[in-house]
C-alpha positions as CSV (number, residue, x, y, z in Angstrom):
1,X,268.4,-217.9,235.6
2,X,265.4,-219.5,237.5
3,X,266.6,-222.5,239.6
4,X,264.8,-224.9,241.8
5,X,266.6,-227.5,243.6
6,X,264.1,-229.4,245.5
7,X,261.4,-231.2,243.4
8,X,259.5,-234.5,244.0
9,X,258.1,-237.0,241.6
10,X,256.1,-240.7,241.3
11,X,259.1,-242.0,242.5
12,X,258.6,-241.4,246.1
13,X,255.7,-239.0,247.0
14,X,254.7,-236.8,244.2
15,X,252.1,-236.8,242.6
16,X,253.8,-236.2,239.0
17,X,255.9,-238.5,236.9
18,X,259.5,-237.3,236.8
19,X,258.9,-236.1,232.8
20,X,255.7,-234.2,234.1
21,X,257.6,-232.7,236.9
22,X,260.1,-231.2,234.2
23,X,256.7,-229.9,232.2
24,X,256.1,-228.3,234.9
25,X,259.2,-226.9,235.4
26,X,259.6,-225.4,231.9
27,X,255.4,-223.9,232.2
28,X,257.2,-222.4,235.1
29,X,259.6,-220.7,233.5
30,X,262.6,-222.8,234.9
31,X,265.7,-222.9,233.4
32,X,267.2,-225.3,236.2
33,X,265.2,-228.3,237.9
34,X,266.7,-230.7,240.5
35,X,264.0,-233.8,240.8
36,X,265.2,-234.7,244.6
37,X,263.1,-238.1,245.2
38,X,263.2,-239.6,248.8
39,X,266.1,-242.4,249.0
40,X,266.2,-243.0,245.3
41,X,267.5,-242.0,242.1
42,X,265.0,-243.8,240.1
43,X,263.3,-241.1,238.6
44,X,266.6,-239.0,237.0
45,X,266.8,-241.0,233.2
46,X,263.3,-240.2,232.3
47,X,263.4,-236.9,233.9
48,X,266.6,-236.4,232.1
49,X,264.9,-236.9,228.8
50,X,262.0,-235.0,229.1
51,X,264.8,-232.1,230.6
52,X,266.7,-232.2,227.2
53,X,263.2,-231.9,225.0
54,X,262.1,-229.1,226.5
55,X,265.7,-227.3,226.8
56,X,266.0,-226.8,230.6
57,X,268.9,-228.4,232.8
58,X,267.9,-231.1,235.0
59,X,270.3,-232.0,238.4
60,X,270.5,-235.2,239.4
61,X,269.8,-235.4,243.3
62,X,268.3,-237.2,246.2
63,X,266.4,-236.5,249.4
64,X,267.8,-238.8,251.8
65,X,266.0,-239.7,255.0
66,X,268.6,-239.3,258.1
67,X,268.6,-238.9,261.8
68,X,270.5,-237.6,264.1
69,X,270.8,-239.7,267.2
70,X,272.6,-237.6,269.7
71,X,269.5,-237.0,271.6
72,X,267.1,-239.4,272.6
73,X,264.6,-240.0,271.0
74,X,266.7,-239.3,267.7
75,X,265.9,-236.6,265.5
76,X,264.7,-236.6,261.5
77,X,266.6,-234.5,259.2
78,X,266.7,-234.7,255.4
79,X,269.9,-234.1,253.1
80,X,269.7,-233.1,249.8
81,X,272.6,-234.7,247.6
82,X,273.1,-233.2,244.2
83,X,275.4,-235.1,241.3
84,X,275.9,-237.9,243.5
85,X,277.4,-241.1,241.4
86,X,274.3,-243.4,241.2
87,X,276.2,-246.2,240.7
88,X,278.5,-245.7,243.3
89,X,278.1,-248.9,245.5
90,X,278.2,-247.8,249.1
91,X,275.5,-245.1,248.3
92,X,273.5,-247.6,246.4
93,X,273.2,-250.0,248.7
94,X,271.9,-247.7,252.0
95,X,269.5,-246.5,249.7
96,X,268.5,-250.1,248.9
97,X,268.1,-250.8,252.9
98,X,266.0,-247.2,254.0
99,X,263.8,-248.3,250.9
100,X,263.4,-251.7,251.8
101,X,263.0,-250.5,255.2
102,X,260.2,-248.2,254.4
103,X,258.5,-250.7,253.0
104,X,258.5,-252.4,256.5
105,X,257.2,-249.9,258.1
106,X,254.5,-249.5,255.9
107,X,253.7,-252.9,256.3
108,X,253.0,-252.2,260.0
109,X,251.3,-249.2,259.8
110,X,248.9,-250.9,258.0
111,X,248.3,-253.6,260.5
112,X,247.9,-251.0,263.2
113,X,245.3,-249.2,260.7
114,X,243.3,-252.4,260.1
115,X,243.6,-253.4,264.2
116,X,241.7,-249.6,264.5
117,X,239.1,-251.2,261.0
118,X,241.0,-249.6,258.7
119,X,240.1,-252.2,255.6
120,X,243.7,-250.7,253.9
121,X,245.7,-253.4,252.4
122,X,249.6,-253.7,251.3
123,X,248.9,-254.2,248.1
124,X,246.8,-250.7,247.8
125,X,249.1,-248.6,249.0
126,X,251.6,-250.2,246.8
127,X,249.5,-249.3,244.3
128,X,249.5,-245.7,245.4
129,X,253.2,-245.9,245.5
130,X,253.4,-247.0,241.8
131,X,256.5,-248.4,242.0
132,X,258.1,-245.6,243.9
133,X,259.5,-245.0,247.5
134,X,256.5,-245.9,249.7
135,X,255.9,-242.9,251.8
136,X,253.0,-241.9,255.0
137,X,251.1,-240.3,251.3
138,X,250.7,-243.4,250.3
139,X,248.7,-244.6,253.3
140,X,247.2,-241.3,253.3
141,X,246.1,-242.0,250.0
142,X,244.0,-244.9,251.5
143,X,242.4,-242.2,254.4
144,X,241.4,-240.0,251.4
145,X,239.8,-242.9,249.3
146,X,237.7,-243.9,252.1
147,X,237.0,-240.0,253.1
148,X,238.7,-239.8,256.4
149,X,240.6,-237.2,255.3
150,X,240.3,-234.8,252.5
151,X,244.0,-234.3,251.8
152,X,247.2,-235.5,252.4
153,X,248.2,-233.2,255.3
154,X,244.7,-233.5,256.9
155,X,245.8,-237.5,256.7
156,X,249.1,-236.6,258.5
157,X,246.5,-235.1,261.5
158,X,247.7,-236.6,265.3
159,X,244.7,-238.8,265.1
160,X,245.2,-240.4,261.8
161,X,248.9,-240.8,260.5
162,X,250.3,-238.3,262.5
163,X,250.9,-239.8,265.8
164,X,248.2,-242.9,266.0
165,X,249.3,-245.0,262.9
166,X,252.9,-243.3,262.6
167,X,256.0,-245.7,263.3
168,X,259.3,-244.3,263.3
169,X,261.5,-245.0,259.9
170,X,264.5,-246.9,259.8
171,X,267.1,-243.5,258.3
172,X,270.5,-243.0,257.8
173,X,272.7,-241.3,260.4
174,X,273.5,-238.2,259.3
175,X,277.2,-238.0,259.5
176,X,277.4,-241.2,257.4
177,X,275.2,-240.0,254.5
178,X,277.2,-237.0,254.3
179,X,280.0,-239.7,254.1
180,X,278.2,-241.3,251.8
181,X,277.7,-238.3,249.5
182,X,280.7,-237.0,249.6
183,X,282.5,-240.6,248.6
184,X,280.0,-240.9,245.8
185,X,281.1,-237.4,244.5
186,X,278.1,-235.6,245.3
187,X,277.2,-232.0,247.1
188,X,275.0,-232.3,250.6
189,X,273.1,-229.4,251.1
190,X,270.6,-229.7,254.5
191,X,267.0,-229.6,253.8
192,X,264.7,-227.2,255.6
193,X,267.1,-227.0,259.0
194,X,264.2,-224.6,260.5
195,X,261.1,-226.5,259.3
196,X,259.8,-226.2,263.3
197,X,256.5,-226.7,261.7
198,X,257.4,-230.0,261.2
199,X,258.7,-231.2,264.8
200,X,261.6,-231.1,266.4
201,X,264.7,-229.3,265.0
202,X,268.6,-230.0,265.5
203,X,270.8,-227.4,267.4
204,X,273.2,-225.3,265.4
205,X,276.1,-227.1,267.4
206,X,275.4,-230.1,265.3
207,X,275.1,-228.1,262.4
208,X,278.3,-227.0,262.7
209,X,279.4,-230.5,263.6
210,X,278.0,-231.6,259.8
211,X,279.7,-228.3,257.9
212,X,283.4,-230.0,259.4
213,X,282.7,-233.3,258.0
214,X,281.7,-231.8,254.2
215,X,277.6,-230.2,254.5
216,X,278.2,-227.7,251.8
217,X,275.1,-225.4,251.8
218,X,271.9,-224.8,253.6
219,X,268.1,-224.5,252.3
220,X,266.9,-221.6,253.9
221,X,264.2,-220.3,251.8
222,X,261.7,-223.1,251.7
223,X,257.6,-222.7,252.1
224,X,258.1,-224.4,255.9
225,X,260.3,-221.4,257.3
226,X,259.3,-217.8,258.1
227,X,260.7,-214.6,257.5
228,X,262.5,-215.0,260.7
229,X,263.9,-218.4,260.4
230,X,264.7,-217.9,256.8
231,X,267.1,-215.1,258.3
232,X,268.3,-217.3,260.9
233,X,269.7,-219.7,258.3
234,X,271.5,-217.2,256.3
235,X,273.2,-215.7,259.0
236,X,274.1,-219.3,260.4
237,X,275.5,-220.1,257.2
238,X,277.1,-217.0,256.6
239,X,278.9,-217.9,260.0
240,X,279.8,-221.7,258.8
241,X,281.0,-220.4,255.4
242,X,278.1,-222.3,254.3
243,X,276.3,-221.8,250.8
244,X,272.3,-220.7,251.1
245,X,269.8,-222.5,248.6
246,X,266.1,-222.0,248.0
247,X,263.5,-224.2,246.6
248,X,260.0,-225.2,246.5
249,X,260.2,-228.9,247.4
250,X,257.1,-229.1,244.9
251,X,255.3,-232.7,245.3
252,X,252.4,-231.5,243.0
253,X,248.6,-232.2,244.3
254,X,250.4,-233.6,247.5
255,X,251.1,-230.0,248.6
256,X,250.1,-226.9,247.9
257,X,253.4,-224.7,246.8
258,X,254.0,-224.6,243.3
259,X,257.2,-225.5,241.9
260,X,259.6,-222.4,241.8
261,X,258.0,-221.3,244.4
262,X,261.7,-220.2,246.0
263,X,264.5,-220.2,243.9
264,X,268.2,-220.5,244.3
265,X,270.8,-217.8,243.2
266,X,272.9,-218.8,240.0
267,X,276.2,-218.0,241.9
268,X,275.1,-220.5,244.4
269,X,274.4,-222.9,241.6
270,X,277.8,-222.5,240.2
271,X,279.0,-223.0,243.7
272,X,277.4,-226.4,243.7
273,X,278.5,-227.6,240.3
274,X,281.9,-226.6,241.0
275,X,282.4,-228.4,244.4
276,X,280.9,-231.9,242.6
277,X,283.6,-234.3,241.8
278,X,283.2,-235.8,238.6
């Protein structure tokens, strides 16, 4: 089996509907897709549809923005949740507020882009957003349109929307989204914990701290870790009896790794399914 567990559609920052995310999935030889969306769920009933026409199983699952504010200034991390309850209230309703927050911060990112002649508007990069979780690709989206920038992650430069325009978001500490997760019946797995490439990383004390109040698993092979990091997580899991995922975290013409990119084992899969409460 061929299993990806880290996908993103229109729903936050992809750049594929959730039904053209499974397409892609199935051309890919897939025969297990999670769509993981930032702070929403939004995206699973269509995805779930296009899933069962093409005969490939689709996981329900989110990518939920955290922090970790042991430190100062707190750190980002992201947790995947897989078969969470979507209607579970608790869970719904932070999800609600780090959307609604989002949008927020959006709001005055744009006014700090305009104050700099920026002639980006709110109701453009809603536009971008289509709905979905608003996201820095969003506003990028505006950079490329105007050619600032040629692509998203040349938008995300420290002169532009990596440090300039970038406000910090309003996210979920970590040990209560695990909480969260757990109540709503769902399997936390920690994205990337190695991603160095993308700023500052937690220690593996507080790692360890999150495996002792329910993380389940790991994502260790993921485009943003080496060789060596990759390693690092698999022997830190191995040591927190911790399950090891891998996954592409496609966002289609957003990034450049295609989905299935990295894959996760079909024992680990089981492992996941297993610990879900129905």
């Amino acid at each position: 089996m061929r299993i990806d567990l880290h996908t993103h559609s229109t729903r936050s920052d992809g750049t594929l509907t959730p039904a053209e995310v499974v397409a892609a999935a199935a051309a890919a030889g897939l025969d297990v897709v999670a769509l993981t969306d930032h702070d929403t769920t939004a995206g699973w009933a269509e995805a779930s549809a296009a899933a069962e026409a093409v005969g490939i199983r689709l996981v329900g699952g989110i990518e939920i923005s955290c922090r970790w504010y042991g430190v100062e200034p707190a750190i980002a991390l992201h947790l995947l949740a897989y078969l969470v309850d979507p209607a579970d209230a608790a869970l719904h309703a932070e999800l609600v507020r780090v959307r609604d927050a989002r949008v927020h911060r959006a709001e005055r990112m744009v006014e700090l882009m305009r104050a700099d002649g920026v002639d980006v508007t709110m109701d453009e990069v809603r536009g971008y957003a289509a709905g979905g979780t608003i996201g820095r690709p969003h506003l990028a989206q505006a950079l490329i349109r105007r050619g600032m920038a040629g692509t998203v992650s040349e938008a995300f430069a420290p002169h532009l929307l990596g440090e300039r325009w970038r406000l910090p978001k309003d996210d979920v500490d970590v040990f209560r989204a695990l909480d969260l997760v757990r109540a709503a019946g769902g399997v936390p797995v920690f994205a990337h914990p190695r991603a160095t490439v993308r700023g500052r990383v937690v220690p593996d004390e507080l790692i360890a701290k999150m495996a002792a109040a329910g993380l389940f698993g790991l994502e260790a092979d993921h485009a943003d870790h080496t060789p060596a990091q990759r390693a690092e997580v698999r022997a830190l899991a191995a040591d927190l009896d911790l399950v090891v995922t891998g996954s592409s975290d496609f966002h289609g013409a957003n990034k450049t790794i295609p989905i299935g990119a990295d894959l996760t084992a079909p024992a680990v899969f089981e492992a996941v399914l297993a610990a879900a409460r129905p």
